[in-house]
C-alpha positions in Angstrom: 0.0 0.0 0.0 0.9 3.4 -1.0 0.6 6.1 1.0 0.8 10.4 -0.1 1.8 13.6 1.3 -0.8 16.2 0.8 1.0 17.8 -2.6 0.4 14.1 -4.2 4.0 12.4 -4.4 3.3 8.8 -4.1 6.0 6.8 -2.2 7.7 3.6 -2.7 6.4 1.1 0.1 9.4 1.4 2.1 9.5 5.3 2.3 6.2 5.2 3.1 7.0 3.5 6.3 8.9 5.5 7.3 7.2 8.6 6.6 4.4 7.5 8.6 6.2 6.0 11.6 8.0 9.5 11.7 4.9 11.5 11.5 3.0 8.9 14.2 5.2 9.8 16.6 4.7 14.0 16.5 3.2 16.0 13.4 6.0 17.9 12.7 4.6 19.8 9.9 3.1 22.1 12.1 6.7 22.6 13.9 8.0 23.8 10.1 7.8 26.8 8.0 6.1 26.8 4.8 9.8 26.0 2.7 9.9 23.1 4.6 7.1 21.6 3.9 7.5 22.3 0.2 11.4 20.1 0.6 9.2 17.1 2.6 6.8 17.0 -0.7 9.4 17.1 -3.4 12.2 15.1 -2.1 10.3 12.5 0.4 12.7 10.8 2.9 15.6 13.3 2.6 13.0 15.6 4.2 12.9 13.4 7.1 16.5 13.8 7.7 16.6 17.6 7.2 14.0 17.9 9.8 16.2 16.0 11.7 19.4 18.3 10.9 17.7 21.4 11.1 14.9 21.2 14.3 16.6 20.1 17.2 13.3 20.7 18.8 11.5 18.2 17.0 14.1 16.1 17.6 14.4 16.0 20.8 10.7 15.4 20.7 11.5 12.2 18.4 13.9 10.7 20.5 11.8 11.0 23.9 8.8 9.7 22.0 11.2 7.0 21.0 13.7 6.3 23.6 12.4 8.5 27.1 13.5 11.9 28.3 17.1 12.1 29.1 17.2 14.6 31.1 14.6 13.3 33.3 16.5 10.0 34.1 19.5 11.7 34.5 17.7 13.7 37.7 16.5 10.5 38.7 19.9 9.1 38.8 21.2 12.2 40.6 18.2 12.5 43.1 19.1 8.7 43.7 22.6 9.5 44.7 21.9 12.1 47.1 19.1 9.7 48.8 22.3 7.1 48.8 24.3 9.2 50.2 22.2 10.8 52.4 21.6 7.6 53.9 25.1 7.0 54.7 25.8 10.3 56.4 22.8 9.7 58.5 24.4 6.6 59.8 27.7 7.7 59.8 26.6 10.9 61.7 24.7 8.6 64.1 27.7 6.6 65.1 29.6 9.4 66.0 26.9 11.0 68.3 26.8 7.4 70.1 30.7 7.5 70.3 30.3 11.1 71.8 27.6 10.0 74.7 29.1 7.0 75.4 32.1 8.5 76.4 31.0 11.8 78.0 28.1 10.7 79.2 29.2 7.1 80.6 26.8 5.3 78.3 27.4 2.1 76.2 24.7 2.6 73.1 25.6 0.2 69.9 26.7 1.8 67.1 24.4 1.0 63.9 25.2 -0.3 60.3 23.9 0.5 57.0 22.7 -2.6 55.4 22.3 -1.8 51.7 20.2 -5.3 51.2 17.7 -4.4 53.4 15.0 -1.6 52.4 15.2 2.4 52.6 13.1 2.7 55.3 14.3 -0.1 57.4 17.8 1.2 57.4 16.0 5.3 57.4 14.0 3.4 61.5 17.6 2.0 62.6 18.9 5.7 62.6 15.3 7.2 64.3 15.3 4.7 66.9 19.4 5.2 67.8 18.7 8.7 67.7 15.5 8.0 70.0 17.7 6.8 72.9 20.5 9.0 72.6 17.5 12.1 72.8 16.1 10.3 75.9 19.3 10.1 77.7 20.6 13.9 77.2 17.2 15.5 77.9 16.8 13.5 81.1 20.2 15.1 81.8 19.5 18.4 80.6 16.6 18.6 82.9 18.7 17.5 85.8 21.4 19.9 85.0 18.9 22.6 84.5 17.7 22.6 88.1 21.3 22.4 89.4 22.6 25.5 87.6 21.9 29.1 87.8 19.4 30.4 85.1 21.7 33.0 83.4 24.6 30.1 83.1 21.9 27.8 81.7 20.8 29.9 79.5 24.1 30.3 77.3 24.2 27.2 77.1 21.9 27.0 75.2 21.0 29.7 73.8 22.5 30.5 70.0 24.5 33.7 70.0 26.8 33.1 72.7 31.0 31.9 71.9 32.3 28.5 71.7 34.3 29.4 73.9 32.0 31.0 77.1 30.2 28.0 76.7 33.2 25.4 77.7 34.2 27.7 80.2 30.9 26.9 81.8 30.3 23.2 81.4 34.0 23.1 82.7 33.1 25.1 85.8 29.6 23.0 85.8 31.5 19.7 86.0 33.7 20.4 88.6 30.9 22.1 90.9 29.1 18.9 90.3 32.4 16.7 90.7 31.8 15.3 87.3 27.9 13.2 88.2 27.0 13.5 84.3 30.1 12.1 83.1 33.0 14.2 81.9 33.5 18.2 81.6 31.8 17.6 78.7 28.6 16.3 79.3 26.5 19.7 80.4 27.1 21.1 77.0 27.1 17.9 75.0 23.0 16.8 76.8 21.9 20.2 76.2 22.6 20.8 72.9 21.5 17.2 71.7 18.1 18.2 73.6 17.9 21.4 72.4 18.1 19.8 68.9 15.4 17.7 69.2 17.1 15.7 66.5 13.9 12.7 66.8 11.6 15.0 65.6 13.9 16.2 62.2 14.1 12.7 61.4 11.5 11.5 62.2 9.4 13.7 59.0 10.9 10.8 56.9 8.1 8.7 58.6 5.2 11.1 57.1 6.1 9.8 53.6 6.5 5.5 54.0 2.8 4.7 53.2 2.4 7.2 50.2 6.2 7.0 48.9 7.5 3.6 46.7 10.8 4.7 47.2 10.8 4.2 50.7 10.4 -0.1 49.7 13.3 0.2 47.7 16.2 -1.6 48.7 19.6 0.7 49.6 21.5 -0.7 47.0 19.1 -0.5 44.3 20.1 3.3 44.4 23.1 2.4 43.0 21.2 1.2 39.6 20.0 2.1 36.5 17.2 4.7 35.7 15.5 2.0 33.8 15.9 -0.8 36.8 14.7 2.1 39.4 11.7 2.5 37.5 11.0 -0.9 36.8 11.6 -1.6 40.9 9.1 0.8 41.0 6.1 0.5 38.8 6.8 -3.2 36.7 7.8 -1.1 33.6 10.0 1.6 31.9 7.4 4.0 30.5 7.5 8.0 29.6 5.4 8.5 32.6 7.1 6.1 35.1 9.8 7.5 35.0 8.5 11.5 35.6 6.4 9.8 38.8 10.0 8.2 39.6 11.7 11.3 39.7 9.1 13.2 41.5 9.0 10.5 44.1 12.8 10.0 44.6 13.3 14.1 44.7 10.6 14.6 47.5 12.8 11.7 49.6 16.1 13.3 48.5 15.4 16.8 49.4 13.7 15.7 52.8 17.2 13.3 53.6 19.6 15.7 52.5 17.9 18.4 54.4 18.1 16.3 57.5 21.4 14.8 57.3 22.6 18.0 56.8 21.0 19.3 59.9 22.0 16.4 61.5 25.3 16.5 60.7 26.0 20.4 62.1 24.7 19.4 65.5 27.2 16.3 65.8 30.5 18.2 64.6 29.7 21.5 66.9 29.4 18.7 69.6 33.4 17.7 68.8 34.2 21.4 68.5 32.9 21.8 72.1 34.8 18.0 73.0 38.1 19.7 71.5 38.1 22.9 73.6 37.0 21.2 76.8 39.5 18.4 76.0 41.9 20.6 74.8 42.9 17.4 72.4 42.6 19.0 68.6 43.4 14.8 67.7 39.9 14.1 69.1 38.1 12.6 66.1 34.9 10.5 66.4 
């Protein structure tokens, strides 16, 4: 069967294929001025190519029609990345704060593990619940300490504003008035800026999103993937508009973890900046 652009060249069979798979796919005589149009009747598949050549936007269009958006599984594979390695600093961060209590504060909390075959949201429950004991522990501390230290002293502490410095001079006159019952010079500053943080309640947003989000079922290491395999994880198959709800999903869990570990991460190293000016021991690293 022949088929016939509107001027009335008839096409060879083959041509004709192609024409019309071409012109399924996006009616790109409406993209074209008129001298265009004239080329596509008078010299048939050469026209094809010179749209090709000459419209990048069209082409663009051909090629997603065709093969996906490129730039939409390359944000997947980036938002993907950051939920990886948000992940990571999250537990990362986590260990040290344990490390930090357990030795100013005399406690012996276990350190936690990312397991990358296990899924997001497990590993995302390990970190709330370690961070759930060590916010129980300095808070009960901060309370105590708050009744056992004038208000003024107390209240830079914890109050924003004041220098690093003022503030270690105070948990080191704290410690010694109390002869060290918290745990080392360290421990006034360390419980009240952990409470203070409320650190439970930044991570535990994440929980908001676990019945509404796929992602969340996804296993650590299939962050590590493909666009294609992420979507197909995701929704059995690779389509235009899998992939845009993939993105969307995976950016709403990025942004959120990234925001937090972030947060997260500033609380735990302003807690070793107060460890190395009590300590006085700029080797400290946790």
């Amino acid at each position: 069967m022949a088929w016939q652009f509107e001027q009335g060249r008839r096409l060879t069979p083959g041509i004709s294929r192609t024409y019309c798979y071409v012109s399924s796919v996006i009616d790109f005589r409406k993209e074209m001025k008129g001298e265009t149009v004239l080329w596509c009747s008078l010299l048939g598949i050469p026209a094809v190519l010179l749209v090709l050549l000459l419209h990048p936007r069209i082409r663009k269009k051909i090629l997603t029609a065709i093969f996906g958006d490129d730039d939409e599984k390359e944000r997947l594979i980036r938002a993907s990345q950051i939920v990886y390695n948000s992940l990571h600093t999250c537990v990362t961060v986590t260990n040290k704060a344990t490390r930090i209590v357990n030795e100013h504060l005399n406690e012996n909390f276990k350190e936690i593990a990312l397991d990358e075959s296990k899924g997001i949201k497990d590993n995302c429950e390990k970190v709330i619940i370690a961070i759930a004991k060590i916010h129980e522990i300095t808070s009960g501390i901060d309370k105590h300490i708050r009744k056992n230290i004038n208000q003024q002293s107390y209240e830079k502490l914890s109050l924003e504003g004041i220098s690093l410095k003022e503030k270690s001079m105070i948990a080191k006159d704290f410690s010694e008035v109390t002869m060290g019952i918290y745990g080392s010079p360290c421990s006034s500053i360390i419980a009240v800026l952990f409470s203070k943080a409320d650190l439970t309640s930044a991570v535990a947003t994440i929980t908001s999103i676990w019945e509404v989000s796929p992602i969340m079922s996804l296993r650590v290491s299939d962050l590590q993937r493909s666009s294609k395999e992420i979507v197909m994880f995701l929704f059995g198959n690779n389509s235009n508009t899998n992939v845009s709800k993939a993105v969307n999903h995976m950016q709403t869990v990025a942004e959120m973890l990234k925001t937090i570990s972030v947060t997260y991460e500033t609380v735990v190293l302003q807690a070793q900046v107060y460890v190395t000016l009590i300590t006085g021991d700029p080797r400290k690293n946790y």
